[in-house]
N, C-alpha and C positions, 0 to 999 in steps of 0.2 A: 506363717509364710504367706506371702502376695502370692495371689491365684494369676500368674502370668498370661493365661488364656484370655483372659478379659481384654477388653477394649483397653489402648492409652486414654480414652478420653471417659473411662468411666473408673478408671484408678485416680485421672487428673481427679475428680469428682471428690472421691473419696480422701485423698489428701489435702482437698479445702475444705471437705467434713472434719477431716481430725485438727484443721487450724482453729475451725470455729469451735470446738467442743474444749481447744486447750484455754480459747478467750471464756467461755462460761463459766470453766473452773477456774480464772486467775480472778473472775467477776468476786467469785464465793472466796475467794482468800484474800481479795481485796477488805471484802467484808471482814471477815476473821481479823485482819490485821488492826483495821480500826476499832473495833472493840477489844482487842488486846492492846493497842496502843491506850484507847480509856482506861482500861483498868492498869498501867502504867507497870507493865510486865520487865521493861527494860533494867526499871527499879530493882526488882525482886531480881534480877540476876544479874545488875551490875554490868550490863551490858552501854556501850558509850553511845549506840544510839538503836533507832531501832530497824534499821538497814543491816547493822552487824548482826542482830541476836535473829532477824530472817536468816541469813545466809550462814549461820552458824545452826539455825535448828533445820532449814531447810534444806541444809547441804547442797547450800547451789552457791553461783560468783557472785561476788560483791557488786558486779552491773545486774545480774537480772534481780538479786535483791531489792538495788536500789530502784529499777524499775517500778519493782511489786510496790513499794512504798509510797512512791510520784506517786501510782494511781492511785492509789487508795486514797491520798489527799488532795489529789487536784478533781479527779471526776465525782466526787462528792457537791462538787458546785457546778458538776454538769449532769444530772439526772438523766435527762433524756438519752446523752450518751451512753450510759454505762446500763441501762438500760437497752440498748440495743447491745451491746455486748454482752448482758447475760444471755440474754437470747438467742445468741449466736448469730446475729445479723452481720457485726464489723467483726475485726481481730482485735487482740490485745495494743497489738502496735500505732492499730490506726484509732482505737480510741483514745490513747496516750496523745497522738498527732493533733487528731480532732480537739482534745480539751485543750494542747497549745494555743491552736488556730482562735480556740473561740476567747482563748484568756488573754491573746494578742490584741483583743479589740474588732475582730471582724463581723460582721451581724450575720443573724441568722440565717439570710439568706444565702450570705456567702459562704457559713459553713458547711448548710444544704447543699448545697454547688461543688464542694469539695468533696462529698463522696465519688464524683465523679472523675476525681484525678488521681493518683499514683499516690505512694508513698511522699517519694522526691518533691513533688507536686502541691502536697499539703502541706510540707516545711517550707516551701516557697512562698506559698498566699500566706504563712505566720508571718516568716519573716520580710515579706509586702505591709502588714497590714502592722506588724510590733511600733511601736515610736523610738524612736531615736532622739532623746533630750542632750539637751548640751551636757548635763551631768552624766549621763550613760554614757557618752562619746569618751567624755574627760575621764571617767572609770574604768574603760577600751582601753584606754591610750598609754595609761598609768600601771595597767596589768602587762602592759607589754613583755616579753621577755625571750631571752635564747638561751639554752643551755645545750652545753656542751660537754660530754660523761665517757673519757674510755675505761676499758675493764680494764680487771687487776695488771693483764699484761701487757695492756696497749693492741692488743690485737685486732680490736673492734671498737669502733667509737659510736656512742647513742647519739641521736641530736633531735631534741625537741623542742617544743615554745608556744609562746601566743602573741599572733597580733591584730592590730585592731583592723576593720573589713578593709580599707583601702590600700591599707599600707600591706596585709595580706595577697589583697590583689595582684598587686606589685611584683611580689616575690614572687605569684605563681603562675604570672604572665612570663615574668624572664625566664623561672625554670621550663617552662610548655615550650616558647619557640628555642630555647636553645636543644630541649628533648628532640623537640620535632625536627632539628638539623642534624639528629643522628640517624646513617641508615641500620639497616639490617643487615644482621650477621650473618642469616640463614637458619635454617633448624626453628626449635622453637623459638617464640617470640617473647620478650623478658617483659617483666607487668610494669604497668606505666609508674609506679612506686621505684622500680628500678632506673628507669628512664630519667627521672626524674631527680636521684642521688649520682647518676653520673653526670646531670649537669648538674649540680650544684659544684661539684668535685670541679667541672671544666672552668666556670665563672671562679672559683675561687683561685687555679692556675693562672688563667689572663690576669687575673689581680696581681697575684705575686709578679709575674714575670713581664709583664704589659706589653705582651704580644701574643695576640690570636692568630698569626698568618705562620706561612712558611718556613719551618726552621726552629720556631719555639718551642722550649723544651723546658725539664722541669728544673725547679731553682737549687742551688747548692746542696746536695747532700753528702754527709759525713756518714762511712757504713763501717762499725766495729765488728770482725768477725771473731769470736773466738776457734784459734785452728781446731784444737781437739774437736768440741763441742762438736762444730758445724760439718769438719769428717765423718765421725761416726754417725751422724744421722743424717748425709743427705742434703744438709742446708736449711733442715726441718728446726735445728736448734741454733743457737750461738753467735745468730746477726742480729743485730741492733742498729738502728739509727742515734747518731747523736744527743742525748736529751730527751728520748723520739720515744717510739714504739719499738717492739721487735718486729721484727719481720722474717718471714719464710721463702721457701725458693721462689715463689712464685713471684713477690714483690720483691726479692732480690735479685729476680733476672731480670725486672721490668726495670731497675734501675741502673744495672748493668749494662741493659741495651739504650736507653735515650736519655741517661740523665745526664748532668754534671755530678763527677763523684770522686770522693777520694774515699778506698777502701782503706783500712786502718787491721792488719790482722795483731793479734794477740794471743800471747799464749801466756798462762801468769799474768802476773805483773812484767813479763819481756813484750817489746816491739819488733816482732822477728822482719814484718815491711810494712812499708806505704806508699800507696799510690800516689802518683802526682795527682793534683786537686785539678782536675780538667776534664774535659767531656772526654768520654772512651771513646768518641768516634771523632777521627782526626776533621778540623773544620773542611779542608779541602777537598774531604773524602764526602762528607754531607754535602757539600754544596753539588760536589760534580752529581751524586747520584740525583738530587732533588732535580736537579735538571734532566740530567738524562731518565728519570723515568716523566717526569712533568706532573705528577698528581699517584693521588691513590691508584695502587694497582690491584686493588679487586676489584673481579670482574663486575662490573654495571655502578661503582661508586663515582659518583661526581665531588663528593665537599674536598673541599680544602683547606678545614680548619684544621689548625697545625700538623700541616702534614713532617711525616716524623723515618728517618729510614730506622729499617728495624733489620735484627740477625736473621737469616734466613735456617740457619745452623744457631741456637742458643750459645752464646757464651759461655755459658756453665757446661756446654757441650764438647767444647773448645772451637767453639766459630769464631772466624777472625775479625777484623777490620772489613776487612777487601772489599771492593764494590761487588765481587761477583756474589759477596756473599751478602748482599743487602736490597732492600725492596722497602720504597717510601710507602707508607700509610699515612692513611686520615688517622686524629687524632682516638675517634673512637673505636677504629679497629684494628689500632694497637694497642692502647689501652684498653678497650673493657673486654672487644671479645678477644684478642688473643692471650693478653695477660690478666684477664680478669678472669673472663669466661672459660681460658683455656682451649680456643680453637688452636691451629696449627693451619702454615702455609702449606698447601701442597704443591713439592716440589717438582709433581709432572707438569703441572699447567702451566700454559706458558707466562713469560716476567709481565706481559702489561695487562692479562687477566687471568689474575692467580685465584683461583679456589681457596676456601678454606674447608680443613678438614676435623670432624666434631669432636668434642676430647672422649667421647663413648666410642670411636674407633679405631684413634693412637693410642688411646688412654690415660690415665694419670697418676693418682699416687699407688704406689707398691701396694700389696696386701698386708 
């Protein structure tokens, strides 16, 4: 147990004592490993490299394996380094850092110099100091790639990739100021990782639709409901998109309230209805409220990227058309925090600064 009575600054102490005692002992299995790598251990158990048979006898992740391995073979050609980390001078991390810095090309002085900078700090002066040859660039540019991965039932889509630093740049410029044009919901504050998938979501909308102003809304969807299914649970099971994903009440009301949409119900193989294929919100009725409210109506928002009327009363509620029953948004707080995040409009506050209120105290799904 921590002796609580103690000083913060003499527990801080003691917790950069136990960093530097974990770098002394990764010093010593650095060692180990390299003489178990001579004597070609991976052999003797058929193991594919010697990254796997660490983290299969070490019972740790295949990253901190891999770690333990880097060093054992790169700070072998920095002595002095790894020598200060058995001694518990540096960390494990910063001498890993350090033999990048120095294997980048930078002298010794400048390594010198690097102890006196951050983490962040010393992958900066490598990557300062690394070369960039026309063939590395051309091997950048060639590794390029995007992929795009949903699960078994479309519920959740992965997206990942690589590209090369300028063209990276690019993309992470557009997604920052378009983040940075979204305000705040209130409550707590969502991690800039999130920020950042809800613009990518908004740029990829102006694309389809090619319009970021006033009025723009999302592009044609086709929504198959099976009746039973989607009764008995709620709306939790038995809608489908076209070709698409399934989707749940939550992205079914959000398509309900702003999109273009023709619902398709089914029972069997029967077509008991279908909606006409047109936006559920009559044009006349959008335009007059977009006027009459003139911009987002939470209180203290100014954007007006696609401002969007939304049901004040869900649809699935049986909220109507009716203009009393509608209130324009910015596009991200109708989208993410109402129908992502699940806030709610509060009905007391007044139409041109409305409140929203936290889905921890209307609440959300059933027990």
């Amino acid at each position: 147990m921590v002796d609580t009575t103690t000083s913060i600054d003499s527990r801080e102490q003691e917790l950069a004592a136990c960093e530097r005692l974990i770098g002394r002992l990764r010093s010593h299995q650095m060692d180990l490993l390299r003489s178990l790598d001579a004597d070609r251990v991976t052999a003797l158990d058929g193991s594919r490299s010697l990254s796997d048979w660490a983290s299969a006898r070490l019972d740790v992740s295949h990253e901190t394996a891999r770690s333990l391995v880097a060093g054992a073979r790169r700070l072998v050609e920095f002595p002095a380094v790894e020598n200060r980390l058995s001694e518990g001078d540096i960390t494990f991390d910063r001498a890993l850092a350090t033999a990048d810095l120095a294997r980048s090309g930078a002298s010794d002085e400048v390594v010198e110099h690097s102890f006196g900078f951050d983490m962040a700090g010393v992958r900066r002066l490598a990557g300062r100091h690394r070369r960039l040859t026309r063939t590395s660039e051309t091997a950048a540019f060639r590794d390029r790639h995007f992929s795009i991965q949903p699960s078994l039932d479309e519920s959740v889509w992965k997206l990942w990739g690589t590209l090369p630093g300028f063209e990276g740049s690019i993309v992470e410029k557009a997604l920052a100021e378009r983040a940075d044009s979204f305000p705040e919901p209130g409550g707590p504050r969502a991690p800039r990782s999130a920020a950042r998938a809800d613009a990518l979501v908004s740029l990829a909308q102006d694309a389809l639709t090619g319009d970021s102003n006033a009025g723009g809304g999302d592009p044609m969807v086709s929504v198959f409901v099976d009746a039973e299914l989607a009764a008995s649970s709620a709306g939790e099971v038995g809608a489908e998109i076209a070709t698409g994903p399934r989707v749940g009440p939550n992205t079914l009301e959000r398509i309900l309230c702003e999109g273009r949409v023709q619902v398709i119900v089914t029972d069997g193989d029967w077509i008991p209805a279908t909606s006409p294929a047109t936006r559920t919100i009559p044009p006349a009725t959008r335009r007059h409220v977009l006027v009459r409210d003139g911009g987002c109506v939470i209180d203290g928002c100014s954007s007006r990227y696609r401002l969007q009327p939304h049901h004040i009363r869900p649809r699935s509620e049986g909220g109507a058309h009716d203009a009393e029953n509608l209130a324009t948004l910015c596009w991200y707080h109708h989208h993410v925090a109402i129908h992502g995040e699940g806030y709610r409009l509060d009905t007391e506050s007044p139409p041109h600064r409305r409140r929203l209120i936290h889905p921890r105290v209307h609440g959300t799904d059933p027990p």
